[in-house]
LUMGU-443231 format. One record per atom (N, C-alpha, C, O): residue in three letters; atom name; x negated, y negated, z. Coordinates in steps of 0.1 Angstrom, whole numbers, plus 5000, padded with zeros to 4 digits. Layout:
# residues N
 res atom   xx   yy   zz
 ALA   CA    X    Y    Z
...
***
This chain:
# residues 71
 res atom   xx   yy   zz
 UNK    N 4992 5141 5085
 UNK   CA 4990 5134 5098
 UNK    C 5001 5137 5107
 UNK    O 5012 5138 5103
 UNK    N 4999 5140 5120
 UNK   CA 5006 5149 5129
 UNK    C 5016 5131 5136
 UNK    O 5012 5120 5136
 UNK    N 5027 5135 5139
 UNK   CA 5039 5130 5145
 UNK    C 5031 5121 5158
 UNK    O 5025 5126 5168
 UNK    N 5032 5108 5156
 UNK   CA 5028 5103 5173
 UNK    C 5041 5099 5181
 UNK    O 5052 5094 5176
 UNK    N 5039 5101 5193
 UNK   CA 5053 5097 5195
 UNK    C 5050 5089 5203
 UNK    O 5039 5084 5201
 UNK    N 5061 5084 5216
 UNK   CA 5061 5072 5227
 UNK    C 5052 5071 5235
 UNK    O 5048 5061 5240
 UNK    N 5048 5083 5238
 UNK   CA 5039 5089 5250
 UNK    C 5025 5086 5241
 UNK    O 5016 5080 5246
 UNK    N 5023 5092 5228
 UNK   CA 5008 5092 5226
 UNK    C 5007 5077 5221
 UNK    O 4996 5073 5218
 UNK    N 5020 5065 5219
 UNK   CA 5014 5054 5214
 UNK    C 5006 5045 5225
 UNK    O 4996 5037 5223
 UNK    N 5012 5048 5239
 UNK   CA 5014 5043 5251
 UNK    C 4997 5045 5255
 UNK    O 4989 5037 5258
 UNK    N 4997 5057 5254
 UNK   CA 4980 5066 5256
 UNK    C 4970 5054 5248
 UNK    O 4961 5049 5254
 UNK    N 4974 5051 5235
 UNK   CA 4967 5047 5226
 UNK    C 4963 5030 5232
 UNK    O 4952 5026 5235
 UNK    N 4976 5022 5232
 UNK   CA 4973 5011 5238
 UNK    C 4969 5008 5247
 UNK    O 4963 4997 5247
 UNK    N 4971 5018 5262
 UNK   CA 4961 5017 5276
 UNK    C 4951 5014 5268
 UNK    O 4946 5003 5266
 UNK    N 4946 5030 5260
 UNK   CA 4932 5024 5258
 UNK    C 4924 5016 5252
 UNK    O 4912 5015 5254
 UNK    N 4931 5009 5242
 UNK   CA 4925 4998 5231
 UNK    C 4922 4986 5246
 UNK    O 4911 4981 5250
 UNK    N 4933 4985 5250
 UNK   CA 4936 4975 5266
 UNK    C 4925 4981 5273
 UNK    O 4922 4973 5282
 UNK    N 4918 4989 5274
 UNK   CA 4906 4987 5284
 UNK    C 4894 4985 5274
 UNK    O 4886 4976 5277
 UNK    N 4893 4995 5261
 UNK   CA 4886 4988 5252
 UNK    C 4881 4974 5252
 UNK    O 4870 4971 5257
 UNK    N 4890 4965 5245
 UNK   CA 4890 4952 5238
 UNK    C 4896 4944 5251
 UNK    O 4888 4935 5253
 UNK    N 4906 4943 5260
 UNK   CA 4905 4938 5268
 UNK    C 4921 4929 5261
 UNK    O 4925 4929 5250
 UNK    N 4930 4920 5273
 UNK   CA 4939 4915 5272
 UNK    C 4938 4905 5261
 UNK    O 4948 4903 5253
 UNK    N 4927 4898 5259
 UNK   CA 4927 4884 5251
 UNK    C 4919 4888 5238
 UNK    O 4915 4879 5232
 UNK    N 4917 4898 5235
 UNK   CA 4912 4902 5222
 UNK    C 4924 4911 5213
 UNK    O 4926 4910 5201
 UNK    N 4930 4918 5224
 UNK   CA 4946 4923 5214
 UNK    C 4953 4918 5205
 UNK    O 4957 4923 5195
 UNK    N 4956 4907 5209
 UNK   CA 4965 4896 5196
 UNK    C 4957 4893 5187
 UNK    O 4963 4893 5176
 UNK    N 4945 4889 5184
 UNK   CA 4938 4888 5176
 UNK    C 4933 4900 5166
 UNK    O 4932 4900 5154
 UNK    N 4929 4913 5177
 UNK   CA 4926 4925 5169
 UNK    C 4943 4932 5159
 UNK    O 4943 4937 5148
 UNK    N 4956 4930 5166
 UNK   CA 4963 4931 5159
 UNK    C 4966 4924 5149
 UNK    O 4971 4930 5139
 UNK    N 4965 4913 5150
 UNK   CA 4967 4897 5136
 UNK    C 4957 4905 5128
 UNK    O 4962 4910 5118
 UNK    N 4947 4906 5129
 UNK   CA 4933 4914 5118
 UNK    C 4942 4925 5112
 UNK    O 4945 4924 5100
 UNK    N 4948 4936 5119
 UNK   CA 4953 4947 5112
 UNK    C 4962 4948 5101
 UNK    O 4963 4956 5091
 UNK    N 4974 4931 5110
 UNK   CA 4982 4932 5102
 UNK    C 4981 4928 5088
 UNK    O 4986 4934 5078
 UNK    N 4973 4916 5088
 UNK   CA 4965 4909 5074
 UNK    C 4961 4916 5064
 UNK    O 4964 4914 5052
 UNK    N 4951 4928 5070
 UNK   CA 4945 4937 5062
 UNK    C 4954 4954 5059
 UNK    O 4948 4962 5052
 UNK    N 4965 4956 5064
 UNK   CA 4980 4961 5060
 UNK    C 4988 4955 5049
 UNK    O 4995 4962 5042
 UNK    N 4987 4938 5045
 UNK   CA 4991 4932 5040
 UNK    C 4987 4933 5027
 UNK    O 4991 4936 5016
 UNK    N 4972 4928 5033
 UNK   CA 4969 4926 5017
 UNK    C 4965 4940 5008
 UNK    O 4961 4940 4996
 UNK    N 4966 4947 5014
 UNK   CA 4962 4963 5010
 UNK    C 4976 4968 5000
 UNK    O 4976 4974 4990
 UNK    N 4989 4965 5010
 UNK   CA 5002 4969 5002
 UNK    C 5000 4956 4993
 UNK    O 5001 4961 4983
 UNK    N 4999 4948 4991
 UNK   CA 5002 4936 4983
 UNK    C 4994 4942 4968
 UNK    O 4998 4942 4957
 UNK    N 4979 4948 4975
 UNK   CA 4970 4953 4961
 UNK    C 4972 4964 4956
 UNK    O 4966 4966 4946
 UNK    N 4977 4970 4960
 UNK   CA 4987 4987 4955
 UNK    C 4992 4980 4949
 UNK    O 4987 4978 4938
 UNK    N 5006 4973 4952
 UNK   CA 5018 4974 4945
 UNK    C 5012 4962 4931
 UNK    O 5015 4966 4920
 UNK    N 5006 4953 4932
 UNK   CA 4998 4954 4917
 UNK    C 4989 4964 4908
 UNK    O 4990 4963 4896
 UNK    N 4983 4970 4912
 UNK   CA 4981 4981 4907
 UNK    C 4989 4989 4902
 UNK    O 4986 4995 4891
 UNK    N 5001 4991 4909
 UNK   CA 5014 4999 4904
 UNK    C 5018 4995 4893
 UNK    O 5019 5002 4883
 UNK    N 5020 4980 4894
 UNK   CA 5028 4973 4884
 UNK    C 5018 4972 4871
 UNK    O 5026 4972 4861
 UNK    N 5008 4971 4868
 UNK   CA 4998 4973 4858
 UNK    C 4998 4986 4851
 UNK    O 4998 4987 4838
 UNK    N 4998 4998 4861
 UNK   CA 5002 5010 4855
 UNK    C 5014 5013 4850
 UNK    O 5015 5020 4839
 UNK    N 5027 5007 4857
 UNK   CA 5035 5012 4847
 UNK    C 5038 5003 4838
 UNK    O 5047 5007 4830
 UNK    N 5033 4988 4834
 UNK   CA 5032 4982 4826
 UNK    C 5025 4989 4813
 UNK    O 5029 4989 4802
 UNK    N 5015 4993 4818
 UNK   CA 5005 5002 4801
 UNK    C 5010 5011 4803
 UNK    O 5003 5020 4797
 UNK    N 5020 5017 4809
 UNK   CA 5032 5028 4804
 UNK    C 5042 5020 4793
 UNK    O 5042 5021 4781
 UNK    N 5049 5013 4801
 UNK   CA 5057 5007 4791
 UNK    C 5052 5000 4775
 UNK    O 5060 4998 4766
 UNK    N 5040 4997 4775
 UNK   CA 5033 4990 4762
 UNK    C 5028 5007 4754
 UNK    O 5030 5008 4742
 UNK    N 5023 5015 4761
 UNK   CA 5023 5033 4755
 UNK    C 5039 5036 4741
 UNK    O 5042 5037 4729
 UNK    N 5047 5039 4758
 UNK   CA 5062 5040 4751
 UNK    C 5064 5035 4742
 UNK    O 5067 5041 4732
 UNK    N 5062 5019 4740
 UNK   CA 5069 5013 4730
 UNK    C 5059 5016 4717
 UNK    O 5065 5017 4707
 UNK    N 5046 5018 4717
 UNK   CA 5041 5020 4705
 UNK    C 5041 5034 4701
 UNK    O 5035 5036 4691
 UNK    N 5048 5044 4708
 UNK   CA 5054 5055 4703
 UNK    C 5065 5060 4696
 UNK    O 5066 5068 4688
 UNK    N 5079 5047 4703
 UNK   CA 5086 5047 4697
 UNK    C 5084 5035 4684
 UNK    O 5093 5034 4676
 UNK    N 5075 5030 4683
 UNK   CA 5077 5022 4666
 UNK    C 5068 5026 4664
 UNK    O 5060 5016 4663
 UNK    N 5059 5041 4662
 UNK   CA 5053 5049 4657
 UNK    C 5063 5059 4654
 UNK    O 5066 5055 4642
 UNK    N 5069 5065 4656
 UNK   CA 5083 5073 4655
 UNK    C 5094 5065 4647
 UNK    O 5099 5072 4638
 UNK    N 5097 5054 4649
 UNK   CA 5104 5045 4636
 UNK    C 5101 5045 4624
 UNK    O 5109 5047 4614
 UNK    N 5085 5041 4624
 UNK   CA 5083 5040 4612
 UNK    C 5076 5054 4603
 UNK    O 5070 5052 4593
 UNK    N 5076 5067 4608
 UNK   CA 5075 5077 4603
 UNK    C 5088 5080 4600
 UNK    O 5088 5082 4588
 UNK    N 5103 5082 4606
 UNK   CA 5111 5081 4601
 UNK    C 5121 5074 4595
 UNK    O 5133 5077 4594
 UNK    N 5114 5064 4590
 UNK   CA 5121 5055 4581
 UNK    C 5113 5056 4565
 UNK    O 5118 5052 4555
 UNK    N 5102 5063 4566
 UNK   CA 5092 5070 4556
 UNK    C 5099 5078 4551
 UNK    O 5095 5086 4543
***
């Protein structure tokens, strides 16, 4: 995704502002932010699940590995 800068954010809100109009902005951003939220909120569980059945993997490798060499 290419660099936006001051100039192209500025471009971007004129036009949402003629779009949606003054009194629809705070509400269309409250929507964005919510749905930013809860999207990083459901990754980073996801995350944590995966490297959770990483760490339950590991450990039954290493006391698979224990108890071969204690055989």
């Amino acid at each position: 995704m290419p660099n936006i800068g001051v100039p192209g954010l500025i471009v971007i809100l004129v036009i949402a502002l003629i779009i949606f109009g003054p009194k629809k902005l705070p509400q269309l951003g409250r929507a964005v932010g919510e749905t930013l939220r809860e999207f990083k909120s459901s990754t980073k569980h996801i995350v944590d699940e995966v490297a959770e059945e990483f760490k339950l993997e590991e450990a039954k490798e290493e006391k698979k590995e224990k108890s071969t060499a204690a055989n």
